[in-house]
N, C-alpha and C positions, 0 to 999 in steps of 0.2 A: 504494500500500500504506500504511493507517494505521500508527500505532504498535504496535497492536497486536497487528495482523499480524506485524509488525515482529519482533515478540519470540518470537511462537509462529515463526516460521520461523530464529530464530537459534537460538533451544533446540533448535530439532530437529536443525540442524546441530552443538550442541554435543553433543546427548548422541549422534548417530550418530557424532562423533568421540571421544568418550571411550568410548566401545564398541570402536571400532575399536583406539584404542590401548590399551584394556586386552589386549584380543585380541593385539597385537604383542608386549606385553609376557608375557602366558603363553604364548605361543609359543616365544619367547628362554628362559622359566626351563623350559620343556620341553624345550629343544632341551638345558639343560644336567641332565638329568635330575633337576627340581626341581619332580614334579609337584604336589605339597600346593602351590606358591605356584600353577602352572597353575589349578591347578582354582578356586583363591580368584579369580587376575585374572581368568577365564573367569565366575564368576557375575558378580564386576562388571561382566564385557563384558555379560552379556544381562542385567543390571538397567538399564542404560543405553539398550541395546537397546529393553527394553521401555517406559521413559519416551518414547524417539524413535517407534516405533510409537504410544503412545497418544497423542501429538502429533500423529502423522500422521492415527487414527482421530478426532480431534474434527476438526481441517480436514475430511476425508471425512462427517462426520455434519454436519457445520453446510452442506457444500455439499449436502447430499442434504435439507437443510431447507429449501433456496433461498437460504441467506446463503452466496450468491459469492464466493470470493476473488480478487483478482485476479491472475494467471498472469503473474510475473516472471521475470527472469533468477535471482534469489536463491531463488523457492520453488521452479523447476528444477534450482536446484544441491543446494539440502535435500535433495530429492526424490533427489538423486545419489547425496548422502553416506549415505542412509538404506540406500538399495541396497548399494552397496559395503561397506557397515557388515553386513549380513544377510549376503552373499556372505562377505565374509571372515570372520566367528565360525562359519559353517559350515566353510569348507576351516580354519580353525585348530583345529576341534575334532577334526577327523577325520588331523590331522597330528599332534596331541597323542596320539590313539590310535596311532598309525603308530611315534611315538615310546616310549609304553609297550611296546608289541610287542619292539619292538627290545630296550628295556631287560631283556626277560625272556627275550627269546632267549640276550642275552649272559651271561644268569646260569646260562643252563644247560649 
């Protein structure tokens, strides 16, 4: 793996992790029914989200060009954290809903 590679496969893993921990973090200010900050760290989760995707969509267009990368342990772990990143701002958003429900139940 050159350097360059290098770099597009650390971002990918940095912003699949600052996705993810936004997502934990509006999850926590949801759990304390503190949705206005939920909904802010959840756009941050999928703005990060969507840098990791279009990380992952040029890797996919350059290999679909014939410029091969070469298949690492580190661009499988990317490829991990991207997943689990997707996986969890879906079940976090759908727990944030779970959480508003509740909050309006108790008000009634």
């Amino acid at each position: 793996m050159n350097d360059e590679q290098l770099q597009v496969v650390m971002g990918l893993i940095m912003n699949a992790g600052n996705a993810k921990g936004e997502a934990i973090a509006a999850l926590a200010a949801a759990k304390e029914n503190h949705f206005s900050e939920a909904e802010s760290r959840m756009k941050a989760a999928n703005d990060a989200l969507v840098e990791a995707h279009n990380t992952q969509t040029s890797l996919l267009t350059a290999e679909a060009s014939g410029n091969n990368s070469e298949v690492t342990l580190l661009m499988v772990h990317s490829q991990d954290h991207l997943m689990n990143a997707i996986s969890y701002l879906g079940l976090t958003q759908e727990l944030i809903d779970v959480y508003k429900r509740l909050k309006v139940l108790e008000a009634n």
